[in-house]
N, C-alpha and C positions, 0 to 999 in steps of 0.2 A: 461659530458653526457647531449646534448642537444634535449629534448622532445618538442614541440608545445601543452602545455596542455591549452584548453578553456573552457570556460561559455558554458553550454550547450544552443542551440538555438535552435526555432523550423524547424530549417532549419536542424538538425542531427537528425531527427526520422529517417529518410529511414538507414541512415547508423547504428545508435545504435541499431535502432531493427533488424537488420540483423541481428550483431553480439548477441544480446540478442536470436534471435533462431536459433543461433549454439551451445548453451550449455540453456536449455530450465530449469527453477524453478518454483517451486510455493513460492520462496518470493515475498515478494509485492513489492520490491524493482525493480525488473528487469522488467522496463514496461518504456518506453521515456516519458509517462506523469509523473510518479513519480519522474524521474530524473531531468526533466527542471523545474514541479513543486517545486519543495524541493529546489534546486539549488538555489532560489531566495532565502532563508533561511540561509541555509547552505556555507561553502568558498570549493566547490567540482565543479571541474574540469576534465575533460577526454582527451585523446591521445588515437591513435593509437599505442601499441609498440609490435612492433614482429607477427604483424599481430594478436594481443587480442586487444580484447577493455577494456581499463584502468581508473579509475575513483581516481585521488586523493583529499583526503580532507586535506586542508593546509590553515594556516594561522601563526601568529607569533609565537604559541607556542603549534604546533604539528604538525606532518604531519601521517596521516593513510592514506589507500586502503581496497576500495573493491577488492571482489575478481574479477580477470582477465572473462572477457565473449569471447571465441571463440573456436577454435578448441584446442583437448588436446595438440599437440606438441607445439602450438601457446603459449597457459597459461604457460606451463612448463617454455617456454621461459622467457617471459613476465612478471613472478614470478621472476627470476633472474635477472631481471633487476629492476626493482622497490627495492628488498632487497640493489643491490646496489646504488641506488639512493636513500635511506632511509639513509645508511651508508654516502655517501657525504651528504647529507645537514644534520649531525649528528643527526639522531634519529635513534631511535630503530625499527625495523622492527614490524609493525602491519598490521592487518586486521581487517575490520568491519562487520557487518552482516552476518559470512560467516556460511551457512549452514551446515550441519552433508555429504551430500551428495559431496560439494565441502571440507570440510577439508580430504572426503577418499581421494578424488583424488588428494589431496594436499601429501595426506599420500602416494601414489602411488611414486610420483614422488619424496620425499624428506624423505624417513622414518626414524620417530623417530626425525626430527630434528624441530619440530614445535610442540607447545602445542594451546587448547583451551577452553575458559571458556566460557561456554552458560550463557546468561541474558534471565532469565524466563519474565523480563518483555519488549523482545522486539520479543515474540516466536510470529509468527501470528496463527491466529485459523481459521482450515480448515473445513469445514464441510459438510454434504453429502448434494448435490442441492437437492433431493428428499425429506430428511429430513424439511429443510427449507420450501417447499414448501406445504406439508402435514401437516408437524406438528405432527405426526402421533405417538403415543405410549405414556403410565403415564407418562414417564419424561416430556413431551411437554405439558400436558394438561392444565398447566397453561395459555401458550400461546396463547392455542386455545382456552380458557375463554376471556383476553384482547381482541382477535381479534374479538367477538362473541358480547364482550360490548362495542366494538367500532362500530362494526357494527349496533347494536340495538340504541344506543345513536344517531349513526350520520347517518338516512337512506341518507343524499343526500349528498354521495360521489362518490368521482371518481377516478379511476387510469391512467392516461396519460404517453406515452412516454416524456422524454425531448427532447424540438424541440425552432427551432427560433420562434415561435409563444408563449411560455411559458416561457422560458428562464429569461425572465427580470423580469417577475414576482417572479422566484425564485432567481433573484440574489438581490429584494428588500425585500424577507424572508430572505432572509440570513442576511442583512444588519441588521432588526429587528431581529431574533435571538442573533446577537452578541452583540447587542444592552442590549437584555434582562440576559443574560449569563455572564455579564463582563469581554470580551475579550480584552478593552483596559487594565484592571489592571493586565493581567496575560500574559507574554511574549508568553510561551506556546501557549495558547490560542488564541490568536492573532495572531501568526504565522500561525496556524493549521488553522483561520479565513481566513489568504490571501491564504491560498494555496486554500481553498473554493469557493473564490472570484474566483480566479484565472481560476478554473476550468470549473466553470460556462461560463466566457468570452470567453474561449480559447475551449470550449467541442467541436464544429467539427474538429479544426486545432490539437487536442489533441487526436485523435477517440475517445472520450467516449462516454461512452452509460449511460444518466438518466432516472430516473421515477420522476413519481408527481406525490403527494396525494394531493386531495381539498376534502372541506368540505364546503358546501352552496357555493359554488365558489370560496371560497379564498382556497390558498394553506399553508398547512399545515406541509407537509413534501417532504423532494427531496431527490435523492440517486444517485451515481455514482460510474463507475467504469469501467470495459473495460477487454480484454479478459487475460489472463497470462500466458498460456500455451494451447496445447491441449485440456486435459481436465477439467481446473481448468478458472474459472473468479472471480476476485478481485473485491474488492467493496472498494471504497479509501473515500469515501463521504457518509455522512448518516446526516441528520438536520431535527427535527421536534420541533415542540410547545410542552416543558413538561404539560403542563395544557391541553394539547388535549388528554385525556388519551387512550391509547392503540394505538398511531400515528406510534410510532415507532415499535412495531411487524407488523402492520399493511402496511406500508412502505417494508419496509424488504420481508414480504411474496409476495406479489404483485408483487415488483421489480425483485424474482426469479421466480415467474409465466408467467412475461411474457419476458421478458428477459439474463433467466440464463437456459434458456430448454436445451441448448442444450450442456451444461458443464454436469460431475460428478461432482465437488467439485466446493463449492466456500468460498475462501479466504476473512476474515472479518480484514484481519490485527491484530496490537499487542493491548496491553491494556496498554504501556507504566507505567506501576504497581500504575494505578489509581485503588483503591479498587473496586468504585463502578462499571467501567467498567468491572473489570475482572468477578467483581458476573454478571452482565450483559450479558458479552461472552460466559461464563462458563453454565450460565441458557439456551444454545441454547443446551447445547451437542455436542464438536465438533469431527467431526471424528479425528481429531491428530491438535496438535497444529508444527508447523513447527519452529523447531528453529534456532537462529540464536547466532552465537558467535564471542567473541573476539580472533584472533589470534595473536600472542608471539612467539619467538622463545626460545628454552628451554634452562633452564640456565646451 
């Protein structure tokens, strides 16, 4: 069974995101920046097969998939092929990231012959754009004290879109953030650091959309992200000064204010089961966290 699987390039946005809205999520995953981003990371490759679009992760010692992107009869297909091409290059049929909405449909077309186990630390956190942007009700009020003494501490700031005229400024914060952070000693981090970089260089050929936060002029905080669905916009990027206190809610609200109007939800990604990020996510209140699991075929 011979596939053509490649390196995702920025030359397959047009065609991945086609097929990404023919079967439309709110994981943070199904976005062509996320894909070519992380690729550089990750040994994940794509085909065309059965008219889905197919995404395998492979290297000498495992082979997984995402779940299929395109029309139902398409996936159906496309599912059956990949199980078999799992069985020839001996492994065990798996799935990555695959949502509660795609394992029904999985359930649809193969029932009872697949199991799955959710990882709470890869669910992302969805949350209401309104909420973000208000801050509105006791559970929020903490939020809206930070933003309140960032505001009083630091009268000469600003909130800027990300543009080629700021751009370099925030890819030489970033540089010093990782700097300050110890991104060289922690694989993770580093990695998480180039896809940063990455994003920065590449934001128009990538469509995203940033903010900047400055303070007496310098830039203090950046954020990115780009649309996911309909009604949902993702946020893959978020870097401030921890010493600048209250940068990061202050970031955050701005960036929905002026840039998330016109979504219902917006998706903050997972918390990868770092403690302090989940009290972090958790302190926004999100509307549902969206999860995501391992697929297994049942024994």
């Amino acid at each position: 069974m011979q596939y053509q699987f490649k390196k995702t390039e920025l030359e397959d946005r047009e065609i991945i995101t086609s097929y990404f809205g023919k079967a439309p999520s709110r994981s943070c995953e199904r976005t062509f920046a996320n894909v070519y981003l992380w690729s550089r990371h990750y040994p994940v490759t794509w085909a065309i097969i059965e008219d889905a679009l197919v995404f395998k992760s492979q290297d000498e010692t495992h082979l997984s998939w995402a779940y299929p992107a395109g029309e139902a009869d398409a996936v159906k297909r496309a599912l059956s092929v990949m199980e078999a091409y799992s069985e020839e290059q001996g492994y065990e049929f798996s799935m990555y990231s695959v949502t509660p909405e795609m394992f029904a449909q999985l359930e649809t077309f193969f029932p009872g012959k697949f199991q799955i186990e959710y990882d709470r630390d890869e669910a992302d956190y969805v949350y209401e754009r309104e909420k973000l942007e208000t801050l509105s009700g006791k559970k929020l009020h903490g939020k809206r004290n930070h933003i309140n003494k960032f505001k009083s501490v630091h009268e000469d700031w600003d909130y800027e879109t990300l543009t080629e005229d700021n751009v370099e400024e925030c890819f030489q914060m970033a540089l010093k953030w990782r700097n300050l952070n110890g991104c060289e000693d922690d694989e993770e981090k580093n990695a998480e650091m180039c896809v940063s970089l990455n994003s920065l260089r590449l934001f128009r050929e990538l469509n995203l959309v940033g903010g900047v936060l400055r303070v007496e002029g310098e830039i203090v905080a950046f954020t990115m992200g780009e649309k996911l669905c309909e009604d949902t916009f993702v946020v893959h990027i978020e870097k401030a000064y921890a010493d600048v206190d209250g940068a990061y809610p202050m970031i955050n609200q701005q960036f929905v204010q002026h840039e998330c109007m016109d979504y219902q939800y917006v998706n903050r990604e997972e918390d990868t089961g770092a403690d302090g990020l989940r009290q972090a996510k958790m302190s926004y209140r999100p509307a549902f966290l969206e999860e995501k699991g391992y697929v297994t075929l049942k024994k």
